[in-house]
C-alpha positions as MATLAB code, in Angstrom:
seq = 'XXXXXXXXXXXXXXXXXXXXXXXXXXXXXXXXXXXXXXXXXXXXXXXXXXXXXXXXXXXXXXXXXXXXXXXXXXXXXXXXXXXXXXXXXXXXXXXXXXXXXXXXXXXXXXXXXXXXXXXXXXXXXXXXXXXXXXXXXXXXXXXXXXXXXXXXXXXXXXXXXXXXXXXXXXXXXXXXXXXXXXXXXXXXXXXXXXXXXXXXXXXXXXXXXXXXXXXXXXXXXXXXXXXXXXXXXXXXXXXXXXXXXXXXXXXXXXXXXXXXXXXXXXXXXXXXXXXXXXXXXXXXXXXXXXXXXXXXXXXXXXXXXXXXXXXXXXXXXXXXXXXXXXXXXXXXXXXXXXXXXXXXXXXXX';
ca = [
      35.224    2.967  -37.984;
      37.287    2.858  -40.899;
      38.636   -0.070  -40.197;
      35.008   -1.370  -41.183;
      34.432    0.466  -44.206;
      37.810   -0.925  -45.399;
      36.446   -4.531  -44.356;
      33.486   -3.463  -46.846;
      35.173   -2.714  -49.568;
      38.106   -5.565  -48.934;
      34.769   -8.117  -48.800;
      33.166   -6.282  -52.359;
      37.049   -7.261  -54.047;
      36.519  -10.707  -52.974;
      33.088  -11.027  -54.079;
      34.113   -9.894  -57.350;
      36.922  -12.682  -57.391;
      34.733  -15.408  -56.566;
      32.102  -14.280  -59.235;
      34.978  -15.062  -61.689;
      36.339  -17.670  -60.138;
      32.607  -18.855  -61.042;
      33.293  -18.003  -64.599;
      31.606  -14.193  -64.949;
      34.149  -11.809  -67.034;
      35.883   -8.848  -65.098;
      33.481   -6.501  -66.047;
      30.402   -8.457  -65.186;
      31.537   -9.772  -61.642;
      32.960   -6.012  -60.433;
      29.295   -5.102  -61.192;
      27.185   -8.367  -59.721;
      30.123   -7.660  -56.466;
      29.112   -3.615  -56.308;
      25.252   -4.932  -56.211;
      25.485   -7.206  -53.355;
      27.696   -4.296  -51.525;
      24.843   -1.727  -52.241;
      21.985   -3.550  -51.937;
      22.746   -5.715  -49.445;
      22.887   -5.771  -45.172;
      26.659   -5.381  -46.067;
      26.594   -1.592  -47.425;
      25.015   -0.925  -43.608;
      27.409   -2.907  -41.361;
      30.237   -0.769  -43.281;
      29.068    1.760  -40.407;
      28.626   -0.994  -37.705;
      31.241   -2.207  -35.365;
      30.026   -5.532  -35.306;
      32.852   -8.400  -35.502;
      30.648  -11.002  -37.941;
      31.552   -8.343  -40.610;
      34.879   -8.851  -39.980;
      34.741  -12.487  -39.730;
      32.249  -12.507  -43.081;
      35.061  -11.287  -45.058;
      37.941  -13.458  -43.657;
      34.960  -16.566  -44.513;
      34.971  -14.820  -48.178;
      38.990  -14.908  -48.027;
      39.214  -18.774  -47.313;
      36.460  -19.970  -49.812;
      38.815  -17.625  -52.509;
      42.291  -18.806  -51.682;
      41.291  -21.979  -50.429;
      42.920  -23.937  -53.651;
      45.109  -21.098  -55.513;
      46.380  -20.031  -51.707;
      45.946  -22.109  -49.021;
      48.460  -21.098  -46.292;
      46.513  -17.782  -46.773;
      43.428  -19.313  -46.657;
      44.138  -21.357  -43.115;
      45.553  -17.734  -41.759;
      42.143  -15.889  -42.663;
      40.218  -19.041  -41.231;
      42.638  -19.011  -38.122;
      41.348  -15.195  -37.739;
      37.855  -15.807  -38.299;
      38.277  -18.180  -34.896;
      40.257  -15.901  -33.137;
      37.272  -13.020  -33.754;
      34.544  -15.384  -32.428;
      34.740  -18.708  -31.498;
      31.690  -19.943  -33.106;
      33.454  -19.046  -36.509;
      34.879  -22.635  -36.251;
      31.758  -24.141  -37.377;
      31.870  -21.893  -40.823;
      35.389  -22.135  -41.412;
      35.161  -25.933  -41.080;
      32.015  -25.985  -43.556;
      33.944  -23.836  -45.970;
      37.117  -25.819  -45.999;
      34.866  -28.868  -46.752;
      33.576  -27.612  -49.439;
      35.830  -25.664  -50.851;
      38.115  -26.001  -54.344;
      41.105  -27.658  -53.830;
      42.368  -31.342  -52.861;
      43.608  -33.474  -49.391;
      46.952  -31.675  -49.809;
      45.651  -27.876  -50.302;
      43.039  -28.408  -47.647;
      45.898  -29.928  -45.130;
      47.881  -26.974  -45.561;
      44.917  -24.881  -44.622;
      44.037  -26.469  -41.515;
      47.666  -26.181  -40.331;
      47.810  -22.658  -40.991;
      44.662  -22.295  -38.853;
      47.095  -23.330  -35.884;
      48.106  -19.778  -34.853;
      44.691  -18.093  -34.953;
      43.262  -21.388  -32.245;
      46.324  -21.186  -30.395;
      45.422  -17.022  -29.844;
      41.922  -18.111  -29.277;
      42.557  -20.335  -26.652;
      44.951  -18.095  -25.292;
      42.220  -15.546  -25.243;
      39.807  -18.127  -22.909;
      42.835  -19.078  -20.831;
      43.689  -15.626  -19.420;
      39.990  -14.677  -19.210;
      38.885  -17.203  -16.107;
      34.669  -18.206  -15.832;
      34.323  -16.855  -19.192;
      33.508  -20.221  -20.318;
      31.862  -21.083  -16.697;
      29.496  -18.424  -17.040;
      28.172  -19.749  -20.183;
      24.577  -20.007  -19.594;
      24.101  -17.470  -16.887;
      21.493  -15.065  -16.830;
      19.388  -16.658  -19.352;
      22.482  -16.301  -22.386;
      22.416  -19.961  -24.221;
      20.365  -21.685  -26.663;
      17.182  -21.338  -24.538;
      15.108  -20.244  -27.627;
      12.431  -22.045  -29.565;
      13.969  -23.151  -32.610;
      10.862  -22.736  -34.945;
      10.213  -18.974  -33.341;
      14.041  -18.351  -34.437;
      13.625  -20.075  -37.685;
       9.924  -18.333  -38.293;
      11.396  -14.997  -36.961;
      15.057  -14.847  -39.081;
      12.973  -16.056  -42.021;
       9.306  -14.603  -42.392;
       8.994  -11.909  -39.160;
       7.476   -8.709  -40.104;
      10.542   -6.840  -38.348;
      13.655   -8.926  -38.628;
      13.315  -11.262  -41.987;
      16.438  -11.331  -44.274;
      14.380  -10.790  -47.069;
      13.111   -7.591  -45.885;
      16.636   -6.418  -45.118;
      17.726   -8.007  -48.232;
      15.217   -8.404  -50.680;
      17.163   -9.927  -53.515;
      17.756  -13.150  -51.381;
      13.818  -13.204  -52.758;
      15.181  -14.899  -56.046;
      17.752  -17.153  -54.238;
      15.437  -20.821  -54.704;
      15.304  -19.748  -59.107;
      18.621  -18.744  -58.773;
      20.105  -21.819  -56.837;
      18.403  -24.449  -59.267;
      20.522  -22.755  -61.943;
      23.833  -22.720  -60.287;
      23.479  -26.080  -58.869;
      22.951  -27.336  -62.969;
      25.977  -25.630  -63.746;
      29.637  -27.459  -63.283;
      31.114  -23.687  -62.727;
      28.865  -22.687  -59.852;
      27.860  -26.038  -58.326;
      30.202  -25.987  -55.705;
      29.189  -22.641  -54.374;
      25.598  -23.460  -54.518;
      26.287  -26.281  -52.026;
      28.357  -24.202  -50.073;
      26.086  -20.981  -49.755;
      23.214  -23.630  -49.149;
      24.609  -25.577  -46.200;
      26.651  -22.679  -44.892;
      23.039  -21.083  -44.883;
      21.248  -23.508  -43.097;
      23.669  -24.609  -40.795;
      23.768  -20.722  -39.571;
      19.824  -20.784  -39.327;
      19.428  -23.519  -37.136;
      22.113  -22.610  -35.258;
      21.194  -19.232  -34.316;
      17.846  -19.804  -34.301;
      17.717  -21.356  -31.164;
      20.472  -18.640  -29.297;
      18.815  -16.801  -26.631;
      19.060  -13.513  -28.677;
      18.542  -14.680  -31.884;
      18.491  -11.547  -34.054;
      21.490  -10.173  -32.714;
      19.637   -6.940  -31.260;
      20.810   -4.374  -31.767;
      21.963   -4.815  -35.505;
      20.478   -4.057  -38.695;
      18.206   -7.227  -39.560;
      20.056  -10.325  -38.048;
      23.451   -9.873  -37.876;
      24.712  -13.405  -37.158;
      23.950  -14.723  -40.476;
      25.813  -11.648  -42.320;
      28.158  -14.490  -44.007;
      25.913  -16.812  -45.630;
      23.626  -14.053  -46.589;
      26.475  -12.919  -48.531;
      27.242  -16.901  -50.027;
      23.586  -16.790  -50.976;
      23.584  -13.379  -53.097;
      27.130  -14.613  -54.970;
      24.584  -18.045  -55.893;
      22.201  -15.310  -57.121;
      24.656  -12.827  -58.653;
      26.174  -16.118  -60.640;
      22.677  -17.141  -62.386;
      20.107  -14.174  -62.601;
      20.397  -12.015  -65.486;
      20.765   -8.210  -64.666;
      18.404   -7.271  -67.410;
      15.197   -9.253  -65.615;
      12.431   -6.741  -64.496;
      11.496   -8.805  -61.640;
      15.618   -8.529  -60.913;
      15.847   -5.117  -61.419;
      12.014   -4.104  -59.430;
      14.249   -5.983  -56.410;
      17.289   -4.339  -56.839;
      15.361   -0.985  -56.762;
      13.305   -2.171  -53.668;
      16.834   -3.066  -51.948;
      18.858   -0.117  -52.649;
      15.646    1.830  -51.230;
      16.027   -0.302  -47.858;
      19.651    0.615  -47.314;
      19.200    4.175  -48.256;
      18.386    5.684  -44.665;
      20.144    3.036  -42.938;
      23.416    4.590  -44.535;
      22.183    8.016  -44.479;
      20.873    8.215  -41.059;
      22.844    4.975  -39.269;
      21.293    1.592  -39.134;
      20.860    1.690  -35.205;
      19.036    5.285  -35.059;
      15.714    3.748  -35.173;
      16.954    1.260  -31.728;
      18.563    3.609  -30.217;
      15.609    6.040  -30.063;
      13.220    3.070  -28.500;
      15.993    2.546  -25.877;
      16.629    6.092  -24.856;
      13.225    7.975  -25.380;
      10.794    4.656  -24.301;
       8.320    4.811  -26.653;
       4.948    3.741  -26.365;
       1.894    1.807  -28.777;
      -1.365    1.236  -28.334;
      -3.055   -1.410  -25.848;
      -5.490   -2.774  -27.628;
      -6.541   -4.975  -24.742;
      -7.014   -1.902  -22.444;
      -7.439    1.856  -22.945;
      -3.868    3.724  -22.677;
      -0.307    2.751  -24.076;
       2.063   -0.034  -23.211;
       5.888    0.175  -23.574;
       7.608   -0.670  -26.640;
       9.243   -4.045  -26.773;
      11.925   -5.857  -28.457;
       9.058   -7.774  -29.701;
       7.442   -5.139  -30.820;
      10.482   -4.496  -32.860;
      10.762   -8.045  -34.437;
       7.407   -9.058  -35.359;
       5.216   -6.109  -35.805;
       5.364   -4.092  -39.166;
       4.930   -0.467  -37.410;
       8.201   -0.363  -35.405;
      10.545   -2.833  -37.123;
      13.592   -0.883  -38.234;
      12.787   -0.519  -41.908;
       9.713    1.446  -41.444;
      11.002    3.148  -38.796;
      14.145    4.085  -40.728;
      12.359    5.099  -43.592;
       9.940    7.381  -41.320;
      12.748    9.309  -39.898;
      14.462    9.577  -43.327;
      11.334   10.839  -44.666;
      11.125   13.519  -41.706;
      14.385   14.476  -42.256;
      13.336   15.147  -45.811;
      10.251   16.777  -45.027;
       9.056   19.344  -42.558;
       8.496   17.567  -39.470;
       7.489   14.310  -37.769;
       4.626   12.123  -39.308;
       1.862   11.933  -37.475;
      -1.643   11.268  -38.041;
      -4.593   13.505  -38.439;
      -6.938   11.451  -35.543;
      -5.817   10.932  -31.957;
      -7.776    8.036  -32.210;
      -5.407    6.392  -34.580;
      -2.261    6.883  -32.026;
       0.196    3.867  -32.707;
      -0.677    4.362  -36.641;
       3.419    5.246  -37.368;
       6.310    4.365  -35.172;
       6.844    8.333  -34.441;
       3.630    8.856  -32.602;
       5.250    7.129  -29.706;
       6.979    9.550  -28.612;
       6.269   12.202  -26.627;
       8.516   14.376  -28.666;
       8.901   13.998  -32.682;
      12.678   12.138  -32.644;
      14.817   14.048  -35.037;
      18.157   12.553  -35.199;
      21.100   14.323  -37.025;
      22.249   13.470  -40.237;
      24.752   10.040  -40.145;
      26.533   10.535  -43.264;
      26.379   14.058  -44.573;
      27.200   15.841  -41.486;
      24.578   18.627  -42.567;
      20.941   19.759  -42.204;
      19.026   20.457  -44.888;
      16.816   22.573  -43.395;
      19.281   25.184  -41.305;
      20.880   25.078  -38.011;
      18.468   23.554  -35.118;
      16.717   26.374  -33.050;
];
């Protein structure tokens, strides 16, 4: 796992680069870059094996060295390939866009060379991978609107709610976009953003289950928060309300793991109320995306507040059953601590 954290902190260094590459002093950009890393999806996928992390960074990498280094650049593209395939999409919207002219952004693509060439590879001695493509109900076989209304707006899986700064991202954009320094990566953030949206939107799977919001869209999620690190001033109160709101939502993600709340649905099948019939019904992954009471921010935040408190909530009224995400359960969940290795309430009896 620390191979991960170290991708977290490598990605916070390049965020602070880019934020001066878009003019902010040293001192202003190491604290804009230690924002996004706190308050941000990223601070939890430092804990999450999850290879778009990986290939976020190596994204971050070519969009930095892209003019100043571009044989760099094409290796960290060629790796963002090599991780997963779909990368190629990114890397070739971030090359496009990029700073630097014909001859910096040939060098690039040449340097991608070994990174295809071990992707390929990679397909070549792994036969029906590519065959199977499409089997068992894995493709783009999803609504695109229900993708687009789910990544966007759903009560359980919306980037906002995992990131709530992305809130000022349209105020924030308009600014950049005005500005010669940061009008480049406004374009970039806002097609790499969209291109990711609709392309994932209509993927079989397309929050990424089990992640911590929607884990395919981890890079331009990033690109977006460097548009609105660039233009809003720190000092705002609707800036700093947000910042507080998002540093809350990572909190007991990092303190208890952000998969705690998933993996307790998968392993102890809890249940909600059937309000079509009288009894329960099984939780779904549904359940999960689109309904307030057992997407993973309420449900992280319930067990953090358990851990904090006594015991499990749980409401006064059997009639109100299916009130908090605990109740289904047949026994309180009390995961250990993810961080702190210790219990603050003495050993478990």
């Amino acid at each position: 796992m620390l191979v991960y954290v170290l991708n977290g902190a490598l990605g916070c260094v390049l965020l602070q680069r880019i934020l001066m590459q878009s003019g902010l002093a040293v001192k202003a950009a190491l604290w804009r870059a230690a924002i996004i890393g706190l308050a941000s999806v990223w601070f939890p996928y430092t804990k999450l094996e999850y290879s778009e992390s990986l290939v976020a960074t190596a994204i971050l990498g070519l969009w930095y060295f892209a003019r100043r280094r571009p044989i760099v650049a094409g290796l960290l593209a060629g790796f963002a390939i090599s991780v997963r395939i779909d990368s190629l999409l990114w890397v070739v919207i971030t090359l496009a866009i990029a700073p630097g002219n014909r001859s910096d952004k040939l060098r690039s693509s040449l340097s991608m060379i070994p990174g295809v060439l071990l992707t390929v590879w990679s397909y070549w001695i792994r036969p029906g991978v590519l065959s199977n493509y499409g089997s068992s109900g894995v493709g783009f076989s999803n609504p695109i609107w229900i993708g687009v209304y789910g990544i966007l707006l759903s009560a359980g899986k919306s980037i906002i709610l995992f990131s709530p700064l992305l809130l000022l991202t349209l105020t924030a954009w308009r600014r950049a976009y005005q500005q010669p320094a940061t009008k480049r990566l406004a374009v970039w953030a806002l097609t790499l953003f969209l291109a990711q949206l609709f392309f994932y939107a209509g993927w079989w799977d397309w929050s990424g289950d089990d992640s911590w919001g929607v884990r395919f869209l981890i890079t331009s999620i990033l690109a977006l928060h460097l548009v609105v690190m660039a233009s809003i001033k720190l000092r705002s109160r609707v800036f700093q309300l947000l910042l507080i709101v998002a540093l809350l939502v990572q909190l007991p993600a990092v303190m208890l793991g952000p998969h705690t709340s998933l993996m307790l649905d998968h392993l102890n099948k809890p249940t909600k109320a059937n309000v079509y019939m009288d009894g329960n019904s099984p939780l779904t992954i549904e359940d999960v995306r689109f309904h307030p009471r057992y997407g993973q921010v309420t449900a992280t935040w319930e067990l953090f507040a358990q851990k904090l408190g006594k015991g499990p909530i749980r409401s006064p009224d059997a009639h109100l059953l299916g009130s908090t995400w605990s109740e289904g359960f047949q026994e309180p969940p009390s995961p250990d601590w993810d961080i702190f290795w210790l219990n603050l309430h003495g050993p478990k009896r």
